[in-house]
C-alpha positions as CSV (number, residue, x, y, z in Angstrom):
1,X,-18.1,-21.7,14.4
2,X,-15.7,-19.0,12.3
3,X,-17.9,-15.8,11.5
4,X,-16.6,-14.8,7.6
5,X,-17.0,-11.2,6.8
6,X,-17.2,-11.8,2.7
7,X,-16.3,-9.1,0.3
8,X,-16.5,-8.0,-3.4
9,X,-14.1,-7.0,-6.0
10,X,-15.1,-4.5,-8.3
11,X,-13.4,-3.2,-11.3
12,X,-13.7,0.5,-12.3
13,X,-12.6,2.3,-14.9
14,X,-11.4,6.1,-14.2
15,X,-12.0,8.4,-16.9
16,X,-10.4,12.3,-17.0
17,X,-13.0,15.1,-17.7
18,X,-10.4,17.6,-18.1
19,X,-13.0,18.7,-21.0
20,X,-15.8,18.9,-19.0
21,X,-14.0,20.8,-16.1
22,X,-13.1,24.2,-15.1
23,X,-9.7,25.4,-14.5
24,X,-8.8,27.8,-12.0
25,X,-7.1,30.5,-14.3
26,X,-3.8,30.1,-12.1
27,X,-2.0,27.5,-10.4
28,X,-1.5,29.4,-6.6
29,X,1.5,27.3,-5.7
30,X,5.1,27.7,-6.2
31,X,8.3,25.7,-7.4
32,X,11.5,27.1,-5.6
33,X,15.2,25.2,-5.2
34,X,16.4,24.4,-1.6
35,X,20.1,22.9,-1.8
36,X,19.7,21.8,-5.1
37,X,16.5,19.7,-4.8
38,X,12.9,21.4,-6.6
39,X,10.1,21.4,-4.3
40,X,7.0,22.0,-5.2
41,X,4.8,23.9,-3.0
42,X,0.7,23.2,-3.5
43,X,-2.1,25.3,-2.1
44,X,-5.0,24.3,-0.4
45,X,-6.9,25.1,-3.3
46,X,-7.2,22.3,-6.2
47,X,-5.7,23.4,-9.9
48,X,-9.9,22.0,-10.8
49,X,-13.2,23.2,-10.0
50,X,-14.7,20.0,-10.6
51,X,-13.2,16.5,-9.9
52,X,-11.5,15.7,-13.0
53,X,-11.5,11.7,-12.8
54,X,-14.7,9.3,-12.5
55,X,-15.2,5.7,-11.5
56,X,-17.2,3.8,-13.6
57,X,-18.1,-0.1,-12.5
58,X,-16.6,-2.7,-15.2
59,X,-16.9,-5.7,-13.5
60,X,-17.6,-7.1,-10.0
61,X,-16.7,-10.7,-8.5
62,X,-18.0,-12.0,-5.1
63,X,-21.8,-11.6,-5.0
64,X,-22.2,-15.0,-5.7
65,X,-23.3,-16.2,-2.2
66,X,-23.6,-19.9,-2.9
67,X,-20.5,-20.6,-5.1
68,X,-17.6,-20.3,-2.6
69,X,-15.0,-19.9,-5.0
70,X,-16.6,-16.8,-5.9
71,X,-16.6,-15.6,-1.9
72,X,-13.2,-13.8,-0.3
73,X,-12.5,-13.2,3.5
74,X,-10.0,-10.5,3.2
75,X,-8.5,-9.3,-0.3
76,X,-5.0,-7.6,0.2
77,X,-3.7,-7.4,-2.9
78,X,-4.8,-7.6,-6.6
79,X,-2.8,-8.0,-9.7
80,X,-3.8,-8.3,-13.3
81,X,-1.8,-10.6,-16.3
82,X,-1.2,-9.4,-19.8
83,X,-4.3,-11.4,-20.7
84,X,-6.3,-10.0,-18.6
85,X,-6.7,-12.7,-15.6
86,X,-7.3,-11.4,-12.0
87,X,-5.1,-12.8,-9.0
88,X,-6.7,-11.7,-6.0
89,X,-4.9,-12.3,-2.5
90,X,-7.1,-13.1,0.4
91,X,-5.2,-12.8,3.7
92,X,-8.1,-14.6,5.4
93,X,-8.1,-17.9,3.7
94,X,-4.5,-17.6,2.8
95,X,-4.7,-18.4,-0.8
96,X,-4.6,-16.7,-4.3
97,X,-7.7,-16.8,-6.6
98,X,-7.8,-16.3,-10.4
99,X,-10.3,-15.1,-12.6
100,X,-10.4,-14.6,-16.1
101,X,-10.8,-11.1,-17.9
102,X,-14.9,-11.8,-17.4
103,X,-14.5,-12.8,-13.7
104,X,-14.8,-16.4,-14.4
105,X,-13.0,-18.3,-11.3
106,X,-10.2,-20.2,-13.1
107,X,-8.5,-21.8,-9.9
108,X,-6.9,-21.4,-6.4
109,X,-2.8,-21.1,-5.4
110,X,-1.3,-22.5,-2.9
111,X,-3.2,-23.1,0.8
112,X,-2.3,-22.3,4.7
113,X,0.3,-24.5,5.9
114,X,3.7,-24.4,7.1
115,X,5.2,-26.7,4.1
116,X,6.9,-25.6,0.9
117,X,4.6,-22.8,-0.5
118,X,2.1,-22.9,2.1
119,X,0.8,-19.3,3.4
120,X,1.2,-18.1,6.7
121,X,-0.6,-14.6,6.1
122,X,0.4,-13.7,2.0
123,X,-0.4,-10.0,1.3
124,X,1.3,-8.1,-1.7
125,X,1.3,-10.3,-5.2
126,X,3.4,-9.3,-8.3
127,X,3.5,-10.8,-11.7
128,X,7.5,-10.6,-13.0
129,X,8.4,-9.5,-16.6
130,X,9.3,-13.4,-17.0
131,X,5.4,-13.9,-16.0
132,X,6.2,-15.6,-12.8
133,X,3.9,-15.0,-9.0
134,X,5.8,-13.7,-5.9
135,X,3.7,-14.0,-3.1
136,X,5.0,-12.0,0.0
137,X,4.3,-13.5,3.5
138,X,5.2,-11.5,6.3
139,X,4.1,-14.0,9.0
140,X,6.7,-16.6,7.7
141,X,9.0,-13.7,6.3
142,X,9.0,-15.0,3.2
143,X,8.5,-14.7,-0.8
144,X,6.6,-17.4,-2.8
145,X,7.3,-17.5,-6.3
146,X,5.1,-19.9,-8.5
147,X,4.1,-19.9,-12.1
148,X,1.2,-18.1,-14.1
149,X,-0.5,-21.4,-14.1
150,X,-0.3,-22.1,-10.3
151,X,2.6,-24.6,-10.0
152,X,5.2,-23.8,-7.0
153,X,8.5,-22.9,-7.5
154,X,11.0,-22.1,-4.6
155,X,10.6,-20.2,-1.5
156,X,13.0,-17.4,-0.2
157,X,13.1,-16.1,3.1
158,X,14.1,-12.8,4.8
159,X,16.9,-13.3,7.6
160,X,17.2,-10.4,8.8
161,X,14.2,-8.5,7.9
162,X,10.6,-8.3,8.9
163,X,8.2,-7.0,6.2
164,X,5.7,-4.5,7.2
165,X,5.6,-3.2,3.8
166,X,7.2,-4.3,0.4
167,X,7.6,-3.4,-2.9
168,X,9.3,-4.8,-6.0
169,X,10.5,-2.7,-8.8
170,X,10.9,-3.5,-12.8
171,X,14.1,-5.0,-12.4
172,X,13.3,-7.2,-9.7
173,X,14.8,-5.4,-6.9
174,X,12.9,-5.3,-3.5
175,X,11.9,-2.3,-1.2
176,X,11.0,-3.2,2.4
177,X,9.7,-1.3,5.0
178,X,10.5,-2.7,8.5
179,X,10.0,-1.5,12.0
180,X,12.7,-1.4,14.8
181,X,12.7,-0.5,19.1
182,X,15.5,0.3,21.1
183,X,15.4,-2.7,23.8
184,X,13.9,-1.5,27.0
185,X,12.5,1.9,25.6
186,X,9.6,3.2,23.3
187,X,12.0,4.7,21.2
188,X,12.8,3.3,17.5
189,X,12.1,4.0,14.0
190,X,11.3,2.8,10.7
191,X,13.9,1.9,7.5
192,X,13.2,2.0,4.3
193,X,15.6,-1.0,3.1
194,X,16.6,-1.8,-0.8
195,X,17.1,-5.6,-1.5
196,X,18.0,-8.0,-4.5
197,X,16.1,-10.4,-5.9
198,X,17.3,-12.9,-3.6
199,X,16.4,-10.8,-0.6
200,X,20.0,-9.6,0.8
201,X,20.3,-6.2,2.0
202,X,21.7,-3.9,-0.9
203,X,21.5,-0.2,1.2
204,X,19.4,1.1,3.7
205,X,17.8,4.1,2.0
206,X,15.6,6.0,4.6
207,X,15.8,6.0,8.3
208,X,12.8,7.5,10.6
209,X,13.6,7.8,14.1
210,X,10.4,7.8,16.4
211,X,11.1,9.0,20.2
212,X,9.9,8.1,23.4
213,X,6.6,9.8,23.4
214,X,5.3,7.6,20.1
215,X,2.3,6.2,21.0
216,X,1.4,2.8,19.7
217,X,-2.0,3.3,18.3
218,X,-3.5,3.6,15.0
219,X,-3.4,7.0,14.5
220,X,0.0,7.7,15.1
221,X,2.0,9.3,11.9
222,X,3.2,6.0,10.1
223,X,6.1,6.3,6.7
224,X,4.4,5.4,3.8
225,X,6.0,4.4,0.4
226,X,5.4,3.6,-3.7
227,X,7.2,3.0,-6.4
228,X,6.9,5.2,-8.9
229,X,7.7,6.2,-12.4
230,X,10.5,4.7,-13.7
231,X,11.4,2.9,-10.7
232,X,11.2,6.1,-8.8
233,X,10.4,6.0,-5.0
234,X,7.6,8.4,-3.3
235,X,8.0,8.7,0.3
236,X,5.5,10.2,2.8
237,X,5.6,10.4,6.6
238,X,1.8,11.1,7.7
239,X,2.6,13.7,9.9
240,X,2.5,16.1,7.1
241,X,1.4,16.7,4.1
242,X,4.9,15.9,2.2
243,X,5.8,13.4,-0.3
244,X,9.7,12.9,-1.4
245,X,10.6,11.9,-4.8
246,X,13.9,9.4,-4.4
247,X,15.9,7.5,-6.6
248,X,16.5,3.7,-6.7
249,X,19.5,4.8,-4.9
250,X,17.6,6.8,-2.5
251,X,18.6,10.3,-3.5
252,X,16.2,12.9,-2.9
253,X,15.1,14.1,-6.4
254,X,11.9,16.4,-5.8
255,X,9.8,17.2,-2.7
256,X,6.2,17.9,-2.8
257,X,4.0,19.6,-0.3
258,X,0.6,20.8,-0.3
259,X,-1.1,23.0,2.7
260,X,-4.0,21.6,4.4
261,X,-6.5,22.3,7.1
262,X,-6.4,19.7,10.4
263,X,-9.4,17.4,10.7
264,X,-10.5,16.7,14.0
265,X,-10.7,13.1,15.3
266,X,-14.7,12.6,16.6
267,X,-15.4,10.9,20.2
268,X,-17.3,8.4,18.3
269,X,-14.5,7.2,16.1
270,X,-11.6,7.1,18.9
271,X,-14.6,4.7,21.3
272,X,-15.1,2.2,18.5
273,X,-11.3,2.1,17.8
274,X,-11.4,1.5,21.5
275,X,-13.8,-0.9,21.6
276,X,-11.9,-2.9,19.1
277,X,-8.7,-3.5,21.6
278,X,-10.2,-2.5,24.9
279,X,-6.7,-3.5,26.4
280,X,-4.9,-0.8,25.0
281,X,-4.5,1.9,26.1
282,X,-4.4,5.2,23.9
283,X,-3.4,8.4,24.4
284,X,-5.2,9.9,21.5
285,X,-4.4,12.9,19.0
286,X,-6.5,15.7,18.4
287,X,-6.7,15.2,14.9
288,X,-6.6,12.8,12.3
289,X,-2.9,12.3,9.8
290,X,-2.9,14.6,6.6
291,X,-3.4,11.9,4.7
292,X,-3.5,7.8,5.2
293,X,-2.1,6.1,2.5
294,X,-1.1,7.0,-1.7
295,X,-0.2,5.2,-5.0
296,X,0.9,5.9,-8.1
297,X,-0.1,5.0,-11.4
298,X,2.0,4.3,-14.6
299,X,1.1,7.9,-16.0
300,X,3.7,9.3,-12.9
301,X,0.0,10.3,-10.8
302,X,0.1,10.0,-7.3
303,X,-3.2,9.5,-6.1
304,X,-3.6,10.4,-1.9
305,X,-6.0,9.1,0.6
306,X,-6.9,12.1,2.7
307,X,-9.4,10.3,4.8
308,X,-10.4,7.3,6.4
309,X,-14.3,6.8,5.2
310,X,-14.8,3.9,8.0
311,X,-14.3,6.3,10.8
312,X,-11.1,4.1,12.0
């Protein structure tokens, strides 16, 4: 018998109180030039009091425990059509659901298979500016593309690239983040990679070497990466507390930082992580990363995760 861990979506709006905040009288950071690129230095302290942005519940989907088209596994990825419809990717039963703009379940895309358009493991969705799905699927290293309505189109696949993390930008250019070891060693690194839309290799953009100490465990500083505005990348490396602004070209544009105090990792949180994959075995850090993951919104924001609230 398969054991389902269902989950909901819920929709929130965020709403700034910059009214009913108050401002520190100063911003305590600074904004010097080092060989031509600004970087912004950030205190610990916030420019805010208060919190300046609120979640407020618009709409949920998936409490509806007898109608299984309203039930998810494991939602990845979420994207929203200029009418409003939700496509929700769920990793689990390797298919797309879409609601409507009231969370009315419209239909399902695609199915797990090995054929033409089946899912091996689909994570990030996109919606094109010609209104067209891609579907990434790492498993199968490749991209799905179907219409709005659901109807498959054409599959393409990565040759030389595996896709831990990808991105597509506003002119249909893709940014993947793959992993690479030296044969025989522990040593390797992480590129950032720019791609056309038909998924050949344009530049490599970003290269993070990781040496022989790296320990393979979920903790270990990880590059993260967004696009931005105006096609703008953000890079972080969680070992700090340091975001770089790059071009499409990969040109460093603006570096941020921000000083922060080191969390410690409890002995509660590294046994359950242990529990999960008794046959590893860790060498763990003292404390957790900076930060865990970011995004950015369309106002140019860059929203950081500072802290994993499951404990691991």
């Amino acid at each position: 018998m398969r054991i389902k861990i269902f989950t909901s979506i819920i929709i929130v709006i965020m709403a700034i109180l910059s009214a009913a905040c108050k401002k520190n009288e100063l911003w305590k950071g600074q904004i010097k030039t080092e060989d031509g690129i600004t970087v912004v230095e950030n205190p610990k302290e916030p420019m805010y009091e208060q919190p300046i942005l609120t979640l407020s519940e618009d709409l949920r989907i998936g409490e509806q425990e007898n109608r299984p088209e309203y039930l998810f596994y494991k939602i990845n990825s979420i994207a929203v059509d200029q009418q409003g419809n939700i496509y929700v990717t769920d990793e689990g039963e390797k298919h797309i659901k879409v609601f409507n703009r009231e969370g009315d379940y419209l239909r399902t895309i695609g199915r797990p298979g090995q054929g033409p358009g089946e899912f091996g493991r689909p994570t990030e969705i996109f919606i094109t500016m010609d209104n067209e799905l891609r579907i990434t699927d790492p498993s199968r290293r490749q991209v799905h593309s179907y219409s709005i309505d659901g109807c498959y189109l054409e599959s393409k696949k990565f040759e030389t690239v595996y896709p831990m993390k990808l991105a597509r930008d506003s002119k249909g250019d893709y940014y993947v983040l793959t992993y690479w070891r030296e044969p025989g060693s522990r040593a390797g690194g992480f590129d950032l990679l720019k791609l056309n839309s038909d998924l050949e290799i344009v530049s490599t953009l970003v290269k993070v070497a990781i040496s022989n100490e790296a320990k393979s465990e979920e903790f270990e500083p990880i590059p993260e990466f967004a696009i931005g505005h105006d096609d703008c990348l953000v890079l972080g490396y969680t070992y700090n507390y340091t975001f770089k602004i790059l071009s499409p070209e990969g040109e460093i544009m603006r570096i941020i930082e921000k000083e922060y105090d080191l969390v410690p990792i409890p002995d509660e949180v590294k046994k359950k992580a242990a529990e999960r994959n008794p046959e590893l075995t860790r060498e763990w850090p003292k404390h957790y990363r900076p930060f865990f993951n970011f995004f950015c919104d369309d106002r140019g924001r860059l929203f950081v995760i500072t802290l994993m609230i499951s404990g691991g």
